[in-house]
MIKE-555207 format. One line per 10 residues: number of its first residue (from 0); their letters; for each residue x, y, z of C-alpha. Coordinates in steps of 0.1 Angstrom, whole numbers, plus 5000, padded with zeros to 4 digits. Example, Ala and Ser with C-alpha at 12.3 -4.5 7.8 and 13.67 -1.06 7.14 Angstrom:
2
0) as) 5123:4955:5078; 5137:4989:5071
END
This chain:
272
0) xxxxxxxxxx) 9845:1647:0337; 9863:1628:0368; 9843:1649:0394; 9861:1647:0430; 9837:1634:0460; 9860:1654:0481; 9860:1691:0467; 9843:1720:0478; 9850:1740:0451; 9834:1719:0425
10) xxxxxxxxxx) 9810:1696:0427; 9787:1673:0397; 9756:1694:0394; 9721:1682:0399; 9705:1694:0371; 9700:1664:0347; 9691:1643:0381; 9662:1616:0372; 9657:1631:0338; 9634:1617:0313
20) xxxxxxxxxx) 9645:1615:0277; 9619:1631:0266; 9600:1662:0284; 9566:1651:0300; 9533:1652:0276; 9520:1683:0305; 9536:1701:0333; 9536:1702:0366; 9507:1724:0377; 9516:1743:0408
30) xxxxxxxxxx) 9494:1731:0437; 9500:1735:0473; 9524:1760:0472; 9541:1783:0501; 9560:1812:0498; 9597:1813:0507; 9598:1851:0506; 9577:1881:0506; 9595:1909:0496; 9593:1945:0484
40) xxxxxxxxxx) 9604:1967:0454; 9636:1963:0434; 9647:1934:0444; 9684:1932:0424; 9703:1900:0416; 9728:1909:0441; 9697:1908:0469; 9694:1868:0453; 9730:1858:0444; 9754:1845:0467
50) xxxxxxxxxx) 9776:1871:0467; 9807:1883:0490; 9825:1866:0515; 9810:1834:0531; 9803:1840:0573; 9808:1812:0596; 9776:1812:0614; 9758:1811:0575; 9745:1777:0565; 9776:1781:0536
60) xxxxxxxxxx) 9799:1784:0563; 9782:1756:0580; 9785:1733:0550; 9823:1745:0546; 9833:1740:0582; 9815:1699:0586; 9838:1692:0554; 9868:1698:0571; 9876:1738:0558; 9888:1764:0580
70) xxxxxxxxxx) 9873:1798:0578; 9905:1813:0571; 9901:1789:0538; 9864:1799:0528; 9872:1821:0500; 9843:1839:0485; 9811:1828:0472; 9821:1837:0435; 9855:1815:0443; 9831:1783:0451
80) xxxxxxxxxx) 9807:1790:0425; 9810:1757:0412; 9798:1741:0441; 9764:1742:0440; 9758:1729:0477; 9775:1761:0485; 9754:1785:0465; 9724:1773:0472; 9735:1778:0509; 9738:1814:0496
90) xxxxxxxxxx) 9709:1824:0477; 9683:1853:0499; 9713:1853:0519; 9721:1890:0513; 9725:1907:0545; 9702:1934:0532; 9674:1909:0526; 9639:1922:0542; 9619:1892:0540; 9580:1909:0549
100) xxxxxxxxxx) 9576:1864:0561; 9601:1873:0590; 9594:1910:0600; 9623:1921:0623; 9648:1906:0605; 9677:1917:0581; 9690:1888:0557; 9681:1854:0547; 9653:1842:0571; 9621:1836:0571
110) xxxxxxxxxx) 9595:1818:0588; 9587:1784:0581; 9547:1781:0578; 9537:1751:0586; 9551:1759:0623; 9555:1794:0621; 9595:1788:0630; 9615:1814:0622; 9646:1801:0601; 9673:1809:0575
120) xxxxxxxxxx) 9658:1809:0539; 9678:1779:0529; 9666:1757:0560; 9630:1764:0555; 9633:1757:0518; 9648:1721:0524; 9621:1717:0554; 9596:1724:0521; 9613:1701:0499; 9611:1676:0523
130) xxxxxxxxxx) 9576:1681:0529; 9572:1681:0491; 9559:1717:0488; 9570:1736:0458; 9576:1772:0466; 9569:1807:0454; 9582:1842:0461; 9563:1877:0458; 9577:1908:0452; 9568:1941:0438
140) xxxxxxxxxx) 9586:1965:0408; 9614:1957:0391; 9622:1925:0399; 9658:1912:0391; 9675:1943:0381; 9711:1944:0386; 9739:1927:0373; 9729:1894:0352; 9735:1864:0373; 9727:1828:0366
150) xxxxxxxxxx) 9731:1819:0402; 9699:1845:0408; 9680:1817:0387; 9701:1789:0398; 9696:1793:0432; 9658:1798:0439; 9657:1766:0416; 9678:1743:0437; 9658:1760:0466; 9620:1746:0448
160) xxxxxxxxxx) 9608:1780:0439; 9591:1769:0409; 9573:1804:0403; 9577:1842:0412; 9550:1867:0415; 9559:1903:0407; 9544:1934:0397; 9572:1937:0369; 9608:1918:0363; 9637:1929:0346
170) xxxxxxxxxx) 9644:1917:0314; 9668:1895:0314; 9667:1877:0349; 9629:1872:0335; 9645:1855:0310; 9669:1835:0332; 9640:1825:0353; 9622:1809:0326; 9652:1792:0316; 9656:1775:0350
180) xxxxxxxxxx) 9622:1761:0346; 9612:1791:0371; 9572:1806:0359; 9574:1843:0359; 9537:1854:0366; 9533:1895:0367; 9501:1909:0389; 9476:1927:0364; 9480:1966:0359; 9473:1982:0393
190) xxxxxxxxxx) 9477:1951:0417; 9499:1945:0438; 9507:1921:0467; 9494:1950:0490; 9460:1956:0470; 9449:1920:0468; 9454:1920:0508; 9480:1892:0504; 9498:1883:0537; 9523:1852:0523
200) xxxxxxxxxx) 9508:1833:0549; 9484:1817:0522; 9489:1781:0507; 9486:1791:0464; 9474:1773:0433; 9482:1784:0401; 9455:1777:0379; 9455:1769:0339; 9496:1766:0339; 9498:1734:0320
210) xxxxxxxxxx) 9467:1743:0293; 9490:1774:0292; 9523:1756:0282; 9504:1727:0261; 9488:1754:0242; 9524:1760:0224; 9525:1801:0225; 9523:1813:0271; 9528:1850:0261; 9504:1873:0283
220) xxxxxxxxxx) 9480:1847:0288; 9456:1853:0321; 9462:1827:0350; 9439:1827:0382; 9459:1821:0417; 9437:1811:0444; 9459:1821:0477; 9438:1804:0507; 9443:1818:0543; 9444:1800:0573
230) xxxxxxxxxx) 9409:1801:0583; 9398:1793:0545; 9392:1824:0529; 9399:1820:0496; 9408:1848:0476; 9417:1846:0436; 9433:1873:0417; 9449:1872:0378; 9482:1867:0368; 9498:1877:0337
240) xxxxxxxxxx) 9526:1845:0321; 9559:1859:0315; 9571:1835:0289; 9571:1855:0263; 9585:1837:0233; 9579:1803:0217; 9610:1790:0221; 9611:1806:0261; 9579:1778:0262; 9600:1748:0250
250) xxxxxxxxxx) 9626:1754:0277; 9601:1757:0299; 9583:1727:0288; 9618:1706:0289; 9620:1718:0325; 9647:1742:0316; 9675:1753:0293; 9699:1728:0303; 9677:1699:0304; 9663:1715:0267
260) xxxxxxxxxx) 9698:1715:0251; 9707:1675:0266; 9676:1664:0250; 9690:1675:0216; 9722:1666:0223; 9705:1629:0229; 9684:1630:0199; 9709:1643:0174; 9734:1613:0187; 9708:1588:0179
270) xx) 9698:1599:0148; 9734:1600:0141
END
């Protein structure tokens, strides 16, 4: 495809960026993680979708407006949802958003831990990347419902979430996650972000996710998370894995769906 430099409609993704032709012999554990959001109950995919019109002030319109468009020419975020450097501007950018990590607010911020600056989502997500700090959101029932949307997996992705911790997720954004190369870990019966005394203040390990995925078969095995506060208390709770098929486990191991599917692509061309 003869992708244009110059358009902000659509853009070449980054998906298959620095991908290996084959998957890696383990993955990635997650070490050192923050959390980019800390949120409540029913969380839909319209909360995490860019969605709506695009506002000047909104890193989106940002993005728009330094590449020469006028707001009168923004269009809508489903318009430019080929351009990913828009939608990822987008994602936890719902204006009803209440992020527990920036208490006082309504919409995409949330404070940026290592300097307690608070920030739109998307800033303090590439501040993280930057630092090299993979991410993590919390949240609490029913995680994902709503409308299926891709970008809802798409976006957190491009963001660095590379796991969310909820106390239950809706089917098929579970699914979605998974297939963005996104862990879905559910608290055990009973807990809750609340129970364990969680603050999302806490740097978090997730311990045993690679034996997990090498293992072949992830479905309801028991992970430990070791969240450590500020002044060192450590505190470890269980975690359920939400990959719940064998073949969910290959995507994840391949880093994804669409870096799965390449792969074969590749392989069936050279065998051919």
């Amino acid at each position: 495809f003869a992708w244009d430099p110059q358009s902000t409609y659509v853009r070449r993704p980054p998906y298959f960026d620095q991908m290996s032709p084959t998957p890696p012999a383990r993955v990635a554990e997650i070490h050192g993680a923050r959390v980019l959001a800390f949120l409540g109950d029913s969380i839909t995919t319209d909360h995490i979708s860019p969605a709506g019109s695009i506002k000047v002030n909104s890193p989106a319109g940002k993005y728009l407006i330094e590449h020469g468009v006028a707001p009168a020419d923004f269009n809508s975020y489903g318009a430019r949802r080929g351009n990913h450097e828009v939608m990822v501007r987008g994602t936890f950018a719902n204006v009803r958003l209440r992020n527990k990590l920036a208490p006082g607010t309504e919409g995409g911020f949330t404070t940026y831990l290592p300097t307690g600056e608070v920030m739109t989502i998307y800033d303090a997500a590439m501040r993280y990347q930057a630092d090299g700090t993979p991410l993590v959101v919390i949240a609490g029932k029913e995680y994902g419902n709503g409308s299926s949307r891709d970008w809802a997996a798409k976006g957190p992705y491009l963001q660095g979430v590379k796991a969310v911790i909820a106390e239950s997720f809706e089917r098929i954004h579970r699914s979605n996650l998974v297939g963005m190369g996104i862990v879905p870990l559910q608290f055990m019966p009973g807990e809750n972000a609340a129970s364990l005394g969680l603050t999302g203040h806490e740097v978090y390990d997730v311990i045993g996710l690679a034996d997990a995925i090498a293992s072949g078969f992830a479905n309801g095995r028991i992970l430990t998370v070791r969240a450590t506060a500020g002044d060192g208390t450590v505190r470890e709770f269980q975690v359920r894995v939400r990959i719940d098929t064998p073949q969910e486990v290959e995507y994840y191991r391949h880093g994804g769906i669409l870096q799965y599917v390449l792969r074969q692509l590749l392989a069936e061309d050279q065998q051919g």
